[in-house]
C-alpha positions in Angstrom: 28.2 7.8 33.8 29.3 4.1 33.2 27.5 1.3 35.4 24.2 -0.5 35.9 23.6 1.7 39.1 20.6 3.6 38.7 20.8 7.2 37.7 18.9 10.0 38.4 16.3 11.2 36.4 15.3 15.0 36.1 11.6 14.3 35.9 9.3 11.7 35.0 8.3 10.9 31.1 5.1 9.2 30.5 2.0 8.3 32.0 3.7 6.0 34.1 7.3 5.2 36.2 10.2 3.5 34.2 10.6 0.3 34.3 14.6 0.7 35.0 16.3 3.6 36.1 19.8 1.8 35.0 22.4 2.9 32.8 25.1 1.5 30.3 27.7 -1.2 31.2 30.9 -1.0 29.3 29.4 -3.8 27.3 26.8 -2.0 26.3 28.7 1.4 25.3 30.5 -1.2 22.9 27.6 -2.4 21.3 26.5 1.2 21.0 29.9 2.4 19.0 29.4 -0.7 17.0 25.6 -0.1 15.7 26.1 3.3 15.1 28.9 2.0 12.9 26.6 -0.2 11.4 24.1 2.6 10.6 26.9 4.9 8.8 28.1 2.1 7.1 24.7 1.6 5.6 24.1 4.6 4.0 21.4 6.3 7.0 23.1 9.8 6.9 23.1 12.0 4.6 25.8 14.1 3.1 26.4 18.1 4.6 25.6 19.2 0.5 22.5 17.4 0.6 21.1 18.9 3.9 22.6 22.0 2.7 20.3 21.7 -0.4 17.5 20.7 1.7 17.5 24.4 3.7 18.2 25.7 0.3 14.6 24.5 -1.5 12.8 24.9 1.8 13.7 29.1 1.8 12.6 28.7 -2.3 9.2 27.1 -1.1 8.6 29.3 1.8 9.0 32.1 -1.1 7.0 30.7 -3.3 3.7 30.3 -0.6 4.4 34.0 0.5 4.7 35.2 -3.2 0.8 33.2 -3.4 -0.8 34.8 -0.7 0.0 38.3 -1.5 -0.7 37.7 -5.3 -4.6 36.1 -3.7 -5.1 39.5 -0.7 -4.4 41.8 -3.8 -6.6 40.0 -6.1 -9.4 40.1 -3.5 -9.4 44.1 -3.2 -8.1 44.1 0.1 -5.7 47.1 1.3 -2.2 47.9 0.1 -1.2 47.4 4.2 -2.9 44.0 4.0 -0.6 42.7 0.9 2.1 44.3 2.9 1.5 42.5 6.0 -0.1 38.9 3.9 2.0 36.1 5.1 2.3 32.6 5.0 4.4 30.0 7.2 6.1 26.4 6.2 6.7 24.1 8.5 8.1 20.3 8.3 7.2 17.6 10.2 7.4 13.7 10.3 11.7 12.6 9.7 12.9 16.0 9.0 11.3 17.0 11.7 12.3 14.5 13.6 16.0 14.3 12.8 15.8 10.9 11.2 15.5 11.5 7.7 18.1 9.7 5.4 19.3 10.4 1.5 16.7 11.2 -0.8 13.8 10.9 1.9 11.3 13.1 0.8 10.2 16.3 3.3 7.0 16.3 4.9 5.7 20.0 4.9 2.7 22.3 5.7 2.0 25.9 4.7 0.0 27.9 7.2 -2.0 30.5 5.9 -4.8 33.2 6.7 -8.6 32.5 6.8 -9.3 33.7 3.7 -7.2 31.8 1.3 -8.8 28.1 1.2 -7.5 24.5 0.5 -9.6 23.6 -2.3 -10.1 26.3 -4.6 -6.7 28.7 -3.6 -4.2 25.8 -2.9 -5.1 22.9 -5.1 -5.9 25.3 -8.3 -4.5 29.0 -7.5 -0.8 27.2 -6.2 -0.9 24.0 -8.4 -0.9 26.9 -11.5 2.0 28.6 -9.9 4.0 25.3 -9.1 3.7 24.2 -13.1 5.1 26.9 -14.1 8.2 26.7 -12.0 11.1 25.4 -14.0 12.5 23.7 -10.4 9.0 22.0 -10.0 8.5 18.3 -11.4 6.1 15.5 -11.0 3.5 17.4 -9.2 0.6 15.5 -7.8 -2.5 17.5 -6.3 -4.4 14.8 -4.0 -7.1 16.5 -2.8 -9.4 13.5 -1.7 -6.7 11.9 0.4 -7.8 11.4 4.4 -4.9 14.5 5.0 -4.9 16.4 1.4 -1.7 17.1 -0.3 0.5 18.5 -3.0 3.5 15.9 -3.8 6.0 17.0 -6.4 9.8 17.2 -6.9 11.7 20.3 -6.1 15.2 20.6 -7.7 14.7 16.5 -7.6 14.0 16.5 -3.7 10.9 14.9 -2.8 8.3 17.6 -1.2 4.9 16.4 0.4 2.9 19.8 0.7 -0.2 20.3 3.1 -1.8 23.6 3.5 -4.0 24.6 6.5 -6.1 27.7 6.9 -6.3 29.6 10.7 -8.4 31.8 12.2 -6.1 34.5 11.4 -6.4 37.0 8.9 -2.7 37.4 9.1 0.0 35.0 10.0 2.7 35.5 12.0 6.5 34.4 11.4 6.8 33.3 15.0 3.3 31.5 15.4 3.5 28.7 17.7 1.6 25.9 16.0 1.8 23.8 19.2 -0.8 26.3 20.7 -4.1 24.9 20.8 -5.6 28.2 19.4 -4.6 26.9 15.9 -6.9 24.8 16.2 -10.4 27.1 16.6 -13.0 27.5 14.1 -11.1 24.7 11.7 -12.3 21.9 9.4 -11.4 18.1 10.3 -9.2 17.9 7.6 -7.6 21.1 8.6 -7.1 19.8 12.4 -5.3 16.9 10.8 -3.2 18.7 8.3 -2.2 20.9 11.9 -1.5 17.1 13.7 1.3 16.2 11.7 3.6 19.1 13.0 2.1 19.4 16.9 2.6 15.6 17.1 6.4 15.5 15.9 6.8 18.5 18.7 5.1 16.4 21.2 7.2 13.7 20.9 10.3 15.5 20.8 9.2 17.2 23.9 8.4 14.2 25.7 11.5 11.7 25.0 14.1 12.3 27.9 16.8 11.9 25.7 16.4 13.3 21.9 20.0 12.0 20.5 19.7 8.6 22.0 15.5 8.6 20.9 16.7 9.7 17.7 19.9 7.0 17.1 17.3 4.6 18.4 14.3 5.3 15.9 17.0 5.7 12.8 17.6 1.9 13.8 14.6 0.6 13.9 12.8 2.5 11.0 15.7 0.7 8.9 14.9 -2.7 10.5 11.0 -2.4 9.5 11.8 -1.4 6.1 14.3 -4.5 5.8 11.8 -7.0 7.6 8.8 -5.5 5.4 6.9 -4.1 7.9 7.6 -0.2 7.2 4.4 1.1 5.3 1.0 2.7 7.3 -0.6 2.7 3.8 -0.8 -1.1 3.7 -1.4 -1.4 7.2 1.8 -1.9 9.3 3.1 1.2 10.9 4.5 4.2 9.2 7.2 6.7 10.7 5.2 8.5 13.4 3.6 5.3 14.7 7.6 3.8 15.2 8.5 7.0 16.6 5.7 6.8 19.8 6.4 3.3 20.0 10.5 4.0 20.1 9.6 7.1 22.5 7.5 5.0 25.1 11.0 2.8 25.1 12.5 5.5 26.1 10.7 6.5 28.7 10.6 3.1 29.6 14.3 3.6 29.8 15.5 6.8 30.1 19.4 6.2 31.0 19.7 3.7 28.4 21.6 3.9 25.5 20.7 3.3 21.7 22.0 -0.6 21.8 20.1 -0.9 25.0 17.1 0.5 23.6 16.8 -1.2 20.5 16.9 -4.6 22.4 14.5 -3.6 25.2 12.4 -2.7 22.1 11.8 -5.9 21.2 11.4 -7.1 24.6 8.6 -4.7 25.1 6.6 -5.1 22.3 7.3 -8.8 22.5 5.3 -8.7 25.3 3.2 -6.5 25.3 -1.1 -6.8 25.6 -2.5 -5.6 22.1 -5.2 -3.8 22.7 -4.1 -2.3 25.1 -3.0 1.8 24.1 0.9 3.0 23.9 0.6 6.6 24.9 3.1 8.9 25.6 0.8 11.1 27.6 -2.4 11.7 29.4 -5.1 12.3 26.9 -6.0 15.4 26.9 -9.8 16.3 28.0 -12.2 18.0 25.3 -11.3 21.6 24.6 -12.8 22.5 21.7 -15.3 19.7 20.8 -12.9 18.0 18.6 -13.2 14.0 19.0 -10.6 12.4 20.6 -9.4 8.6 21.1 -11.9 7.2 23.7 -13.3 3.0 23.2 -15.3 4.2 26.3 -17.5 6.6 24.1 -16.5 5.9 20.6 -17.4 1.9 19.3 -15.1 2.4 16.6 -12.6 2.7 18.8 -13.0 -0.7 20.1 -12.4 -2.1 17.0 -8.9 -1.1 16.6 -6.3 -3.9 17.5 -3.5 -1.8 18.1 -4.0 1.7 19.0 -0.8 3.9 19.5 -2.0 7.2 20.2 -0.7 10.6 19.2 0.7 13.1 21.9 -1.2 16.2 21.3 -4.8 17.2 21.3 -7.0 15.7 19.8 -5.3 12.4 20.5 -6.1 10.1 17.7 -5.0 6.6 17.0 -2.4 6.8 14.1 -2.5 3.3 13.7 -6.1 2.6 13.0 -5.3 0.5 9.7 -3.6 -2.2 11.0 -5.5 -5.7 10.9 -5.0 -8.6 12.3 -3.3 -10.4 9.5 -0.7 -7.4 9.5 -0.4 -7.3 14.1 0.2 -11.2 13.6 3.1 -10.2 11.0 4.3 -7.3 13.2 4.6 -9.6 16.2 6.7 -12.3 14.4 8.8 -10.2 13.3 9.2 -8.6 17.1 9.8 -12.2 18.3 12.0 -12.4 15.6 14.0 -9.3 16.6 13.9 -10.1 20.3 15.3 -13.3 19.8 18.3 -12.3 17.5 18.5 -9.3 20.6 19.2 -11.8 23.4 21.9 -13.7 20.9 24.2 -9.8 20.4 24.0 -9.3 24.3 25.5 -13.1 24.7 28.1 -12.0 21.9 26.8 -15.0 19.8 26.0 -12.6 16.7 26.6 -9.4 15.6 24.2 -6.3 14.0 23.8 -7.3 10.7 22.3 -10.1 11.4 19.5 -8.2 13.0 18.6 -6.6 9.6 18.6 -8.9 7.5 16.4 -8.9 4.9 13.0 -10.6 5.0 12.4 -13.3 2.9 8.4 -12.9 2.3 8.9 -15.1 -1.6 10.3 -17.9 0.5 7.8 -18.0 3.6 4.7 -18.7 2.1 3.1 -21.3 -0.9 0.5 -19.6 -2.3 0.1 -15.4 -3.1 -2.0 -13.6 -4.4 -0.4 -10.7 -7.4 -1.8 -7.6 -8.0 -0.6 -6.4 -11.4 -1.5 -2.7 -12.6 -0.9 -1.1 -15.8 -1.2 2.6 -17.2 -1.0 3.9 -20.2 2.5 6.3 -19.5 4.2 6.8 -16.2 2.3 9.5 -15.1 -0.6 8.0 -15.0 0.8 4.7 -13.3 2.0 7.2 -11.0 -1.6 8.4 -9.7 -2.5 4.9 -10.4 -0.6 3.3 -8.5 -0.6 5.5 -5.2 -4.9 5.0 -5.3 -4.3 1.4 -5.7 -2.0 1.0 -2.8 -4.1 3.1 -0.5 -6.9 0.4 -1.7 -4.8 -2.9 -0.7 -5.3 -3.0 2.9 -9.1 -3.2 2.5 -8.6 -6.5 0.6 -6.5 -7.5 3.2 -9.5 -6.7 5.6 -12.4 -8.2 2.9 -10.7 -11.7 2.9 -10.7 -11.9 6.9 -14.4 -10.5 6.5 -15.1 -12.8 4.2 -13.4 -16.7 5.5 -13.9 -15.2 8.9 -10.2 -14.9 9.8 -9.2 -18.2 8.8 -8.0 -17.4 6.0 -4.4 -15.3 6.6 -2.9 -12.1 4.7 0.7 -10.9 4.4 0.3 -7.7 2.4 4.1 -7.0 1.2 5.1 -3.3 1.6 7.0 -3.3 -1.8 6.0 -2.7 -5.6 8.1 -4.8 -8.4 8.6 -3.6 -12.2 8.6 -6.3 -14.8 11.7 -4.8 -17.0 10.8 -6.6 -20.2 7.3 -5.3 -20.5 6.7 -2.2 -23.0 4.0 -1.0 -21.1 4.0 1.3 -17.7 3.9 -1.2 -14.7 3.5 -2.2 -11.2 2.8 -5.3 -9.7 1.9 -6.0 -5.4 2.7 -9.5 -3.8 0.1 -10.7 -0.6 1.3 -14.1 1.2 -2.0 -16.7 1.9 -1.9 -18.9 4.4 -4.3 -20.8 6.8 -4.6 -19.8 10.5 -2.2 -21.7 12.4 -4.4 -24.3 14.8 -7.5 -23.7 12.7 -9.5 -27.3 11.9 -10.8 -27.1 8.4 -12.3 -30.0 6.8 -11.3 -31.9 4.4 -11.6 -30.3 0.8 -13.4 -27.2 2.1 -12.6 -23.8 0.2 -11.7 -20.2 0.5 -13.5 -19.0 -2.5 -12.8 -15.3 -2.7 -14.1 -14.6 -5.6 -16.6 -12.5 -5.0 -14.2 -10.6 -2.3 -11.7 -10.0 -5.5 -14.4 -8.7 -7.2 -15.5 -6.9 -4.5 -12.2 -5.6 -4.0 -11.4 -4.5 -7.8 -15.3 -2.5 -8.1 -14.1 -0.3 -5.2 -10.2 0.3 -7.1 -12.2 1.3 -10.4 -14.1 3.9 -8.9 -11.2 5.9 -8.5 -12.5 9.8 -9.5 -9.1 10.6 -11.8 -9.6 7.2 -14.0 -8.3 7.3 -17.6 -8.3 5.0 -20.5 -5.1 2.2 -19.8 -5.7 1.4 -15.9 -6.1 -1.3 -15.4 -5.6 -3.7 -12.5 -5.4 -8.0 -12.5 -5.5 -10.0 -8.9 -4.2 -13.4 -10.0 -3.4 -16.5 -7.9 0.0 -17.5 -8.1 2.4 -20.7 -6.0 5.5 -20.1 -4.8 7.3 -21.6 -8.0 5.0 -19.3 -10.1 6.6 -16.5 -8.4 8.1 -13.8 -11.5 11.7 -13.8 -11.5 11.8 -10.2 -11.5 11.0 -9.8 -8.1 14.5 -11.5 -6.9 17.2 -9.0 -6.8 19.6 -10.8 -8.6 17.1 -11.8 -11.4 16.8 -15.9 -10.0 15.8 -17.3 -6.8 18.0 -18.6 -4.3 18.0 -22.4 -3.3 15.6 -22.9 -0.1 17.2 -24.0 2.8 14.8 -26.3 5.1 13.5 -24.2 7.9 12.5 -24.8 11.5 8.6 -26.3 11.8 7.6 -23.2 13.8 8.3 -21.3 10.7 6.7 -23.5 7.8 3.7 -22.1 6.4 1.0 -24.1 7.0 -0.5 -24.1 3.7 0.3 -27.1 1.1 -0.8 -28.6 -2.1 -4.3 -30.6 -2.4 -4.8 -33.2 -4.3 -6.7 -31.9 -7.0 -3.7 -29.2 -7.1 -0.9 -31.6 -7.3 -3.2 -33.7 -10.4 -2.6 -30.3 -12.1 0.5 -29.7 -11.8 1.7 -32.9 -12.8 -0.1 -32.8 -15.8 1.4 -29.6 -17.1 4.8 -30.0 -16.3 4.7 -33.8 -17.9 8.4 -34.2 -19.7 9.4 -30.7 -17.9 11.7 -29.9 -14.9 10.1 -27.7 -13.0 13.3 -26.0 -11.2 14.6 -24.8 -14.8 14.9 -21.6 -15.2 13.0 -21.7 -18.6 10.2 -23.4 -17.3 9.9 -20.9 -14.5 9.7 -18.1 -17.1 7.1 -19.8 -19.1 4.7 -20.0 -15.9 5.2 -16.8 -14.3 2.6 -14.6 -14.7 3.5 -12.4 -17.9 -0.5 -11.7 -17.9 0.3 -8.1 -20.1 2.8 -9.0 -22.4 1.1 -10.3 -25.0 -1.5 -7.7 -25.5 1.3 -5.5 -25.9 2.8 -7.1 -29.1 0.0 -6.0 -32.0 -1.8 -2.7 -31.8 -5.3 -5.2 -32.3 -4.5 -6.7 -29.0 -3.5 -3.6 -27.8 -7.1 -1.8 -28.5 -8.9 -4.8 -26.8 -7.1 -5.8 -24.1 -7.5 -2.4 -22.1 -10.9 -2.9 -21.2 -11.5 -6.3 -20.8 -12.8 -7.8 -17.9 -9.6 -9.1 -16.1 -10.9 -12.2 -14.5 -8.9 -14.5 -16.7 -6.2 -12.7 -17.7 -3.8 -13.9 -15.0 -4.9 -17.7 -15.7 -1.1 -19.7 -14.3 -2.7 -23.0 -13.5 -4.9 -25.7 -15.4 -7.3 -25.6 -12.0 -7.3 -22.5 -9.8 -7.7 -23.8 -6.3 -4.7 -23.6 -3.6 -4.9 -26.6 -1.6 -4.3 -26.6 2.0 -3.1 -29.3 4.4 -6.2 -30.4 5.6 -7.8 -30.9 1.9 -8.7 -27.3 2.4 -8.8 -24.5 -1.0 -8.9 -21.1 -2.0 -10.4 -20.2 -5.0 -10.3 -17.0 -6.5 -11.5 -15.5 -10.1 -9.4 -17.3 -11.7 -11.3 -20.5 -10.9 -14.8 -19.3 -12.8 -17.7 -21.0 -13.9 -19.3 -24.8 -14.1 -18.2 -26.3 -17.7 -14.6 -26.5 -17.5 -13.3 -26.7 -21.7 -9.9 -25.9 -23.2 -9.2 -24.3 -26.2 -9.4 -27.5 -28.4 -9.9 -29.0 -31.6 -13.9 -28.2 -30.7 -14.3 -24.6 -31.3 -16.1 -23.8 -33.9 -14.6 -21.6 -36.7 -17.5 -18.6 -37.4 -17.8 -17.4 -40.4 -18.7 -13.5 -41.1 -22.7 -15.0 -42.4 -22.6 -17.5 -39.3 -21.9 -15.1 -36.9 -24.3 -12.7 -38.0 -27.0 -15.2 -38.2 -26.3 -16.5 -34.8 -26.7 -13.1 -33.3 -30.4 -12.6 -35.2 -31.1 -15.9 -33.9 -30.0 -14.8 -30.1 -32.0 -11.9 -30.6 -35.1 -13.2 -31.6 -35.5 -15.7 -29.1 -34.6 -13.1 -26.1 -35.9 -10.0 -25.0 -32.7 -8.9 -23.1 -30.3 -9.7 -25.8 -32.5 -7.8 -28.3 -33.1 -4.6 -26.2 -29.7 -4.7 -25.8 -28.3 -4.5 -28.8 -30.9 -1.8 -29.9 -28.9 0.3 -27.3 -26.2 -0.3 -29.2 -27.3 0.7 -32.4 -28.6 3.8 -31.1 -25.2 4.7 -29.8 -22.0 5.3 -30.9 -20.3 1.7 -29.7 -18.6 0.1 -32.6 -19.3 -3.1 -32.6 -17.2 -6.1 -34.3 -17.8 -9.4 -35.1 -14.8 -11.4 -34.2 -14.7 -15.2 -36.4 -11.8 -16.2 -35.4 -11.8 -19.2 -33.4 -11.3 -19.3 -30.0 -7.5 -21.4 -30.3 -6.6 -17.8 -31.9 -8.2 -15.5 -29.5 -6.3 -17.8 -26.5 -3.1 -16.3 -28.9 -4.1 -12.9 -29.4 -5.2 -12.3 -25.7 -3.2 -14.5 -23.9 -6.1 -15.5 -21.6 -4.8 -18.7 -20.5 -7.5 -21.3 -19.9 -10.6 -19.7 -20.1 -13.8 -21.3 -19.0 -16.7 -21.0 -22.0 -19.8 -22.4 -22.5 -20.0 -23.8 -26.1 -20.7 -23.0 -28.6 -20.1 -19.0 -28.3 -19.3 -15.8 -30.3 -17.0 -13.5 -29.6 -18.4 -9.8 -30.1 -16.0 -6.6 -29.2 -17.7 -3.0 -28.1 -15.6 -0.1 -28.5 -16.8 3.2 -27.0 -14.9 6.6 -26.5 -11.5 4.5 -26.3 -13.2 2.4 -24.0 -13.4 -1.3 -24.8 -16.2 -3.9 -23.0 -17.0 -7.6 -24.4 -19.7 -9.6 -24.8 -19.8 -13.1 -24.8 -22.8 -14.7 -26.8 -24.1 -18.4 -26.4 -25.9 -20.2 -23.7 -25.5 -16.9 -21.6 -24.3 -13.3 -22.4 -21.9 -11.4 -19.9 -21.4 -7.5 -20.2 -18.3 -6.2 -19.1 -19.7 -2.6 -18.8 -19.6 0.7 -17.2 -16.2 2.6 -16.3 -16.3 1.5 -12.8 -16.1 -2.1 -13.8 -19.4 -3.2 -12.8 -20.7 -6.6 -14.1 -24.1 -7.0 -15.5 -25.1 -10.3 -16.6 -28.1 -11.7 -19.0 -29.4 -15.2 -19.4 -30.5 -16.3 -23.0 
C-alpha cells in the first residue's frame, strides 16, 4: 500500500511502540528501486553458481563431522547401534544465516555434537587430522584460545569459520532445535557462546516484522560501515551481528517502512540516540539456568560499557563490549555524517553514491601511529597477524588509560601490504589527535612510551610465537604516510575542508625546527622525497643474509626512526612522544664514533666486567650457555647502514655485542649503561655499569 497513512501492524516488535506506523510515498518507492540498483551494481549479490557451491561444500562438511563422530563412538567401545545412531549437526549463522552474505564472504558455522566427543582434545586434534588430509581443505587454522574457539580454513576456496559445541546428548538429532533453551544445560561458557551465534541470528530473524526489507536494509548498511571504516568488532567498532540488532530495532522502529526509508531513519536514530543507554530487541530474559546475563544493576562491568547493544536470546550479552570511546566518538561522526548526506537524497539534492563514499582516514588526521608486523612466510603472518589484530583495540584502550582520554584514537579497520618488500607483511594505521575542547598547556606531552611498550609485551606473549615475528609501532605525519596504502600508488591533492572537520592536532615548534632541517634543498611534495621518508623500517634488513640474522630479534624501539625528533606537536604547544623518542643524550651517527678494533673491543669488555658485578655475572651466564656471542667493530655510521635504525640515541662511547641463541637473536649495548633485549616475550631488563 502506497501513502504516508498509517498502516496496520499485525503485532507489536520490540520492547516498545513504533515510533511511526507510516508507510512509503511514491517518492520513497523511487528511492527504493534506485538503491537496490545501487547495491546490484556494486557487486553485493552473489552469483546462482556460487550459492549453488556454497550448499554444495556445506553437505561435504556436514559429511565430513558425521564421518568424525562415528569414527570417535567406535573408537571408544561403544555399541554397534550407538555408531549406527552417532550423529552430528552443522549449522550456519551470522550473514549466511542472515541472508546478507555477499561474494566470497566466508560462512560462519557450528557442528553440534554428543556429550562425549569434546572441543579440545576430539575437535581441535581428532578433526584438525582429518581436515589436513582432505585434498578440498586449505589454510586451516585451529584457534583454540580465541574468546569463541574456532577452526578457520578454505573449503574448495570458500572461506569456512568452524565452531563445535558439545550437548547434553548422547545422541544428536537431525531435527534438534537449537533455539530451545535445553541446549544449553550442563554446558561450559565457551560452549553457551559457541550455541549464541546461531540462537541470536534466529532471534533476530524472528523479531524483525519485515525480513526482506530488514534484510535489503542491513546489506546497505554493512557496505556503508565497511566503506566509512567502521566495519570490524575485532578493532572495536561493530561487526555484523551488532549492525544487524541495531538495523532490526529500526525496524521495529518502523515497521511499514521501506529499505530507502530505513536506511535514512537509521541515521536519524542513532544520530540521536543516548549512549549508554541499551538497543535491545527484546525483554531480557530472567535467569534460567544460572547463566549470567547483561545486567549494570548487578554486574559493575557492565557499567563500564559505552555502548551496549544486546543480543536477543538467553543469556543476553552485550556483543558490543569492545567499543571505546575513541571508536563511539568515530561511529557517531560518521552517523552524523550519514544522516546529513540522508536529509540531502530525500531533498533530491544528491544521489546514493554519494552516501558510500569512501572514508578518507590518510587525509583526516596529522599524526598516526603504524604498526608494521613481519613473519617469516605467509603462514605464519597469517596466525600473526589475526593475534595482533585481536591485540589493537587494547592499545587503543591503554593510550586513553594512560593521557586520560585526552589523547584520541582512530584505530583503522584495514591491513596494507608493502609490494616491494621480500619479506611476509602487514602493516595497521591508528589516527592521533587531541580531544576537541581539551586545554593543554603549552609544550606539555603525550609520552606513550611506556603504553607502546606496554602494548608490544602483551602482543609477544602470544602462545604460537615462532622465530620471524616481529611487530614495530612507529610514529609517523601525514606526509610520512607510505604510498602503498593509496590505491592508486600516490596521494590525491587535499582539498581544504570545513573547520568542524580539521583535526585539531598541528605541528610544534620543536617539530617544525626538524623538519625544516631535513628537508633543507628538498621539496617535500615530490614524490621521491616522499618515498625516502616513508617508513621502509624492514627493507633493509632484508637485503644481506647478516642483516637478516640480526634484525629478527632486535629490540624494535628504533627501528621505525622517520624524524630527526620524535615528538608530534599539538596546537597548544602540546606533544606525543612515543619509543621513538628514547633516551637523554641525543647524538647522530657522526664523524665521533669510534672505530673498535677486535683487541679494543675485547679489552673494553674485560674492563666492563671487572669494574661491575652485573655485567660480569652476566656474561658468565653466557659462557655457560650456548649463546654465540660476536663482537661487532664496525663503527656505528656502518651499523646505522646495515640495520637501518635511523637516528638512534647512544651514549658514547659504546660497543656493539650480538647474542644469538636457538635462532633467536637479543643485543647488548655496552658503555655507560648496558640494555638486554631478552627473553621470547620481549621483556626488557636493564643494568647500570
Amino acid at each position: 500500500m502506497v501513502g504516508s497513512e498509517a498502516l496496520p501492524s499485525p503485532r507489536q516488535h520490540g520492547v516498545t511502540k513504533p515510533l511511526s506506523l507510516a508507510g512509503p510515498s511514491e517518492a520513497d518507492l523511487l528511492r527504493t528501486k534506485k538503491l537496490n540498483k545501487f547495491l546490484v551494481d556494486s557487486g553485493l549479490y552473489e552469483s546462482q553458481e556460487e550459492t549453488a557451491k556454497r550448499e554444495k561444500v556445506l553437505g561435504q562438511i556436514k559429511q565430513i563431522v558425521v564421518e568424525w563422530v562415528k569414527e570417535l563412538t567406535r573408537l571408544r567401545g561403544y555399541s554397534d547401534q550407538m555408531v549406527e545412531d552417532a550423529n552430528a549437526v552443522v549449522f550456519t549463522f551470522g550473514s549466511y544465516r542472515l541472508g546478507v552474505h555477499g561474494p566470497g564472504a566466508d560462512i560462519d558455522t557450528l557442528c553440534v555434537g554428543p556429550s562425549y566427543v569434546n572441543r579440545d582434545e576430539d575437535f581441535f586434534f581428532g578433526l584438525h587430522e582429518m581436515l589436513t588430509k582432505k585434498e578440498e581443505v586449505t589454510e586451516l587454522q585451529p584457534v583454540p584460545s580465541a574468546h569463541v574457539p574456532v577452526m578457520k580454513f578454505k573449503f574448495e576456496g570458500i572461506s569456512i569459520d568452524l565452531l563445535y559445541a558439545s550437548i547434553s546428548r548422547s545422541v544428536v538429532p537431525d531435527d534438534l532445535d537449537i533455539s530451545d533453551v535445553s541446549v544449553l544445560y550442563n554446558v561450559d561458557e565457551p560452549t553457551v557462546r559457541s550455541l549464541n551465534g546461531c540462537r541470536v541470528a534466529d532471534q533476530i530473524l524472528k523479531h524483525v516484522p519485515n525480513v526482506e526489507h530488514f534484510r535489503t536494509t542491513l546489506r546497505c548498511l554493512k557496505f556503508w560501515a565497511k566503506r566509512r571504516g567502521v566495519y570490524s568488532n575485532v578493532t572495536g567498532f561493530l561487526g555484523g551481528v551488532n549492525w544487524a540488532i541495531l538495523v532490526a530495532r529500526v525496524c521495529q522502529f518502523y515497521p511499514n517502512a521501506v529499505p530507502s526509508m530505513l536506511v535514512s531513519r537509521f541515521f536519524r536514530v542513532y544520530t540521536q540516540w543516548r549512549w549508554p543507554n541499551p538497543v535491545m530487541l527484546c525483554a531480557i530474559q530472567e535467569d534460567e539456568l544460572g547463566c549470567t546475563v547483561w545486567d549494570p544493576r548487578k554486574n559493575p562491568k557492565d557499567k563500564t560499557h559505552h555502548m551496549p547493544i544486546i543480543t536477543p536470546a538467553y543469556p543476553c550479552m552485550n556483543s558490543s563490549y569492545n567499543v571505546s570511546i575513541s571508536t563511539l566518538r568515530v561511529m557517531t561522526e560518521q552517523f552524523q555524517f550519514g544522516n546529513r548526506i540522508c536529509e540531502e537524497i530525500e531533498l533530491n539534492k544528491a544521489q546514493w553514491p554519494v552516501l558510500f563514499e569512501p572514508y578518507m582516514f590518510f587525509e583526516s588526521y596529522k599524526n598516526y601511529l603504524q604498526v608494521d608486523i613481519v613473519a617469516a612466510d605467509p603462514d605464519d603472518l597469517r596466525a600473526w597477524k589475526g593475534w595482533v589484530e585481536s591485540r589493537l583495540r587494547q592499545l587503543t584502550l591503554m593510550i586513553e588509560r594512560d593521557t586520560q582520554g585526552k589523547l584520541q584514537c582512530h584505530p583503522y579497520p584495514h591491513d596494507y601490504i608493502d609490494p616491494s618488500k621480500q619479506c611476509s607483511h602487514n602493516a595497521f594505521f591508528m589516527g592521533l589527535q587531541r580531544k576537541q575542547g581539551e586545554l593543554v598547556q603549552e609544550n606539555q606531552q603525550f609520552d606513550i612510551r611506556g603504553t607502546v611498550d606496554e602494548f608490544r609485551h602483551s602482543v609477544n606473549m602470544y602462545m604460537f610465537w615462532k622465530p620471524g615475528m616481529e611487530i614495530y609501532v612507529s610514529h609517523v605525519r601525514r606526509k610520512q604516510i607510505p604510498l602503498y596504502v593509496f590505491p592508486d600508488g600516490y596521494k590525491r591533492p587535499r582539498l581544504p575542508r570545513a573547520a568542524s572537520h580539521q583535526p585539531v592536532c598541528g605541528l610544534g615548534s620543536a617539530e617544525k625546527t626538524s623538519v625544516k632541517r631535513k628537508g633543507e634543498g628538498v621539496e617535500r611534495d615530490s614524490p621521491q622525497r616522499r618515498q625516502s621518508i616513508s617508513p621502509s623500517p624492514i627493507s633493509s634488513p632484508f637485503m644481506s643474509p647478516l642483516s637478516h640474522s640480526l634484525v629478527n630479534g632486535l629490540e624494535p624501539v628504533s627501528s621505525f626512526k622517520n624524524e630527526e625528533v620524535g615528538v608530534i606537536g599539538c596546537s597548544s604547544g602540546s606533544s606525543i612522544v612515543t619509543n621513538e623518542d628514547v633516551g637523554l643524550e641525543k647524538t647522530s651517527f657522526g664523524s665521533n664514533c669510534q672505530e673498535l678494533s677486535e683487541e679494543d673491543s675485547q679489552s673494553a669488555v674485560d674492563k666492563l666486567s671487572r669494574s661491575n658485578a652485573k655485567l660480569r655475572m652476566l656474561l658468565s651466564e653466557l659462557e655457560q650457555s650456548d649463546y654465540e656471542v660476536r663482537h661487532d667493530i664496525n663503527s656505528l655510521r656502518k651499523i646505522k647502514e646495515l640495520f637501518s635504525l635511523g637516528k638512534v640515541l647512544f651514549y658514547q662511547p659504546c660497543l656493539f655485542l650480538v647474542l644469538q641463541a636457538k635462532h633467536r637473536v637479543f643485543k647488548i649495548l655496552l658503555g655507560y649503561s648496558i640494555i638486554l633485549f631478552g627473553g621470547f616475550n620481549g621483556e626488557v631488563r636493564m643494568a647500570g655499569v
